[in-house]
C-alpha positions in Angstrom: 3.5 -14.9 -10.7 4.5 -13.3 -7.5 0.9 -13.9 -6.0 -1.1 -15.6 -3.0 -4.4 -17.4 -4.8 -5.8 -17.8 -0.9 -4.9 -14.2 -0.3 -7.0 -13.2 -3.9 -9.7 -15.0 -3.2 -9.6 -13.2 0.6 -9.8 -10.1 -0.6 -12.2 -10.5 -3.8 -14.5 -12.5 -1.2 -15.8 -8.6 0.3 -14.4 -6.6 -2.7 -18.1 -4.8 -2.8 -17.1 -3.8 0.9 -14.6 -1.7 -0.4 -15.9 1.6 0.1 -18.2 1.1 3.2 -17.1 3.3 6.0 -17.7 1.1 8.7 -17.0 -2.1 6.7 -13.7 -4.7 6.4 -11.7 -2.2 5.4 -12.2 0.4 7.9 -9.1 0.7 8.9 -7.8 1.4 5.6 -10.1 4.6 5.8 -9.3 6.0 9.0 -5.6 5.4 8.2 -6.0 7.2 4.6 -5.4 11.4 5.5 -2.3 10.9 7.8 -1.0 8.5 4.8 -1.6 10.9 2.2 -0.1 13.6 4.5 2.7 11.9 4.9 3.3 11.0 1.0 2.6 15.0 0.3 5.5 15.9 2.3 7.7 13.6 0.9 6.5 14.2 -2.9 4.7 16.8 -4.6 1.8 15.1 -6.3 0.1 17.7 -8.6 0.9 16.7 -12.5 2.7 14.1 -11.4 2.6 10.5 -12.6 1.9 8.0 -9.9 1.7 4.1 -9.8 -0.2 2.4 -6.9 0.6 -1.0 -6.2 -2.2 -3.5 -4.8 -4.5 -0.7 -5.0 -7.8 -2.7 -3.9 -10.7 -0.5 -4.3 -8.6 2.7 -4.7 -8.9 4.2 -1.5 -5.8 5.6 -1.7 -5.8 6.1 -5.9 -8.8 8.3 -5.4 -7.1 10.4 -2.7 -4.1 11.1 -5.1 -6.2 11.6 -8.1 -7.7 14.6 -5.8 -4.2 16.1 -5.4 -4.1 16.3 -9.4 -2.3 13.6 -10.2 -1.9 11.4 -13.3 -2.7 7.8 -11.6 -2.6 4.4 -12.5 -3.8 1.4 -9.9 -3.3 -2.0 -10.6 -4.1 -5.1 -8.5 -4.3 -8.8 -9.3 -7.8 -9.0 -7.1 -10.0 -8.8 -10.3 -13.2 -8.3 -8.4 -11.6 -5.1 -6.4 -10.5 -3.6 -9.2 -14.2 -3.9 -10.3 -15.1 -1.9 -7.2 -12.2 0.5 -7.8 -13.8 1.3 -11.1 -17.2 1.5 -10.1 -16.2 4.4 -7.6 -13.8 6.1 -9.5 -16.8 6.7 -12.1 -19.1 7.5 -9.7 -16.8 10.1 -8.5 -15.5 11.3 -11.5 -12.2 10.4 -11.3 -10.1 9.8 -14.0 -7.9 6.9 -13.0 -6.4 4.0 -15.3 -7.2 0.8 -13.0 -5.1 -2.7 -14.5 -5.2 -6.1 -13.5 -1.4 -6.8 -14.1 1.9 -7.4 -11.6 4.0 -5.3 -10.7 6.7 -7.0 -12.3 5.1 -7.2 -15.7 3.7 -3.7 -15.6 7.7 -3.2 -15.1 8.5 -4.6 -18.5 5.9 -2.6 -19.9 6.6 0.9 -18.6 9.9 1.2 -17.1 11.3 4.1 -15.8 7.7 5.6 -16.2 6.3 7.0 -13.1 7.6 10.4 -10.8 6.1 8.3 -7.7 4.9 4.5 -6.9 3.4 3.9 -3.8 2.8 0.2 -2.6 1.0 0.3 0.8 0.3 -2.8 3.2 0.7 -5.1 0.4 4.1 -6.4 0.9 3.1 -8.6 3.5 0.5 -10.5 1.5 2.8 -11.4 -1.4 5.2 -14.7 -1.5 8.4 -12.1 -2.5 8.2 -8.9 -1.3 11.7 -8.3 -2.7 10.4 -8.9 -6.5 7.8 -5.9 -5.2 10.5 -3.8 -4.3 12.8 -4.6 -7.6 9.7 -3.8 -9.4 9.0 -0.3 -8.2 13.0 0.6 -9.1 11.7 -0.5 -12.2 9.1 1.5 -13.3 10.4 4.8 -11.2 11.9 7.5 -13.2 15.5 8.2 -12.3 14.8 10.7 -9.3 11.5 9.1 -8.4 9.9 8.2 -4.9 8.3 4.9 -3.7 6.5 4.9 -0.7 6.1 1.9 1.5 3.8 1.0 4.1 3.8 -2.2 5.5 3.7 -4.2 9.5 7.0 -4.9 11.7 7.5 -8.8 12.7 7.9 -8.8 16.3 5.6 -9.5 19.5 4.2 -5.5 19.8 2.6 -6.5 16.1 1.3 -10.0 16.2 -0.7 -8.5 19.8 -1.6 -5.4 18.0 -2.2 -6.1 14.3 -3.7 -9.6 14.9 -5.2 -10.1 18.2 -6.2 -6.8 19.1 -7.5 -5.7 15.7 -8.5 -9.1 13.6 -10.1 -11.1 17.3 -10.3 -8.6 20.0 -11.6 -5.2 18.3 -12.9 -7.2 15.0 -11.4 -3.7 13.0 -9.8 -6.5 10.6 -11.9 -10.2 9.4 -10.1 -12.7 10.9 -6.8 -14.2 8.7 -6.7 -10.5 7.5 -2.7 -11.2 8.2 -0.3 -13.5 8.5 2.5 -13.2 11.2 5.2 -14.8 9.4 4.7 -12.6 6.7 5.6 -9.9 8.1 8.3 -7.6 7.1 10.8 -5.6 9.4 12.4 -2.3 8.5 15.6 -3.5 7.9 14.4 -6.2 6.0 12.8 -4.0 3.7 15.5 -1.5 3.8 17.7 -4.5 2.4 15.8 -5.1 -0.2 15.6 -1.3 -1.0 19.2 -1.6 -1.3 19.3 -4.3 -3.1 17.0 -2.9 -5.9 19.4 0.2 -6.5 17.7 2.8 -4.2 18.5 4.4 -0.9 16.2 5.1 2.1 15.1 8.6 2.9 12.9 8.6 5.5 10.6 6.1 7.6 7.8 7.2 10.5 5.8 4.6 11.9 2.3 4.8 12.4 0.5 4.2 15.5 -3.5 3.4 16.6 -5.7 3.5 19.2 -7.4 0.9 18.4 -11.0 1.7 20.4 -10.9 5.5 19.0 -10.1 4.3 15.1 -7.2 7.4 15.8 -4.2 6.8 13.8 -1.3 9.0 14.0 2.4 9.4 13.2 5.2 8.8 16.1 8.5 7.7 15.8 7.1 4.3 17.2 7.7 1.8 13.9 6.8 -1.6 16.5 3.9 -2.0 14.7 2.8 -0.1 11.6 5.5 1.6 10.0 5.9 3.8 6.3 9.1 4.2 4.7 10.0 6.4 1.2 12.7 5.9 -0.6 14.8 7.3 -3.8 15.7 5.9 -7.4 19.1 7.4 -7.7 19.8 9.8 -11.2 
């Protein structure tokens, strides 16, 4: 199975921190409006049926659930899916939460979904191309997949691990691994690869001390990228 058990354990390890504002996943909060935004005005979500890959605690599930959408989450972290549940009922949110890959959920329900999203997961998986395959799996001829993931170069590892994991403490330490990684034509190739074409990419850039993220045409660092399952 295309998984990292040190990486499962990581994240179950503060799965209860999920929705704390000013917890572990902080980040993941702040960062949440401009990446809904930016999935809005690339796909309309309302009645549409949407796939979020490594979904975590359903940050972003929730957000899309709130847009009318039909969503699904699934992650192989057991005990954030747990939290992910927990919220979703608290909030009244009808979302179907799975533990199951990507790559099985494929076999399952191909060609199934208007939408998938997969966001900052990439780089935490031994194959991110088997993630990417996947998603042209279970899109609908015409669908969307939306990317999010962190640029290899020295910008990043400064940025994404010293300044937020050591300097600024934003991140627990060993949130991310450098060589892991993923540039954006690296991912682009293995967009190609699966069958679909690139549409558009933005990258996303933080001020750190502020917790401000925005979108610039700066992709050094954080980057999104949406992409198109040919009819």
């Amino acid at each position: 199975m295309n998984q990292d058990q040190s990486e499962l354990r990581k994240f179950n390890a503060i799965a209860d921190s999920w929705w704390e504002p000013d917890g572990p996943f902080r980040p993941l909060h702040d960062l949440n409006p401009i990446r809904l935004q930016w999935i809005a005005d690339h796909a309309v979500l309302q009645g549409k049926t949407i796939l979020d890959i490594g979904c975590g605690g359903g940050i972003l599930s929730e957000a899309l659930a709130r847009e009318n959408a039909q969503v699904t989450g699934i992650d192989l972290a057991t005990q954030a899916l747990e939290a992910a549940e927990r919220h979703a009922r608290t909030s009244g949110l009808a979302i179907r939460y799975l533990n199951i890959s990507a790559e099985k959920l494929a076999q399952a329900e191909p060609a199934h979904y208007d939408i998938v999203t997969c966001m900052e997961l990439l780089e935490h998986v031994p194959d991110p191309g088997a993630i990417v395959h996947a998603c042209a799996q279970l899109l609908k001829p015409g669908g969307i997949a939306i990317f999010a993931t962190l640029n290899r170069n020295l910008t990043s590892w400064c940025h994404a691990i010293i300044g937020a994991e050591y300097i600024m403490h934003l991140l627990p330490k060993g949130t991310h691994q450098f060589n892991k990684f993923i540039t954006p034509s690296e991912l682009a190739r293995h967009i190609r690869t699966a069958g679909m074409t690139v549409s558009a990419i933005t990258g996303v850039t933080c001020d750190l001390s502020a917790r401000h993220f925005h979108l610039s045409a700066n992709t050094r660092v954080n980057y999104m990228l949406a992409c198109i399952k040919p009819f």
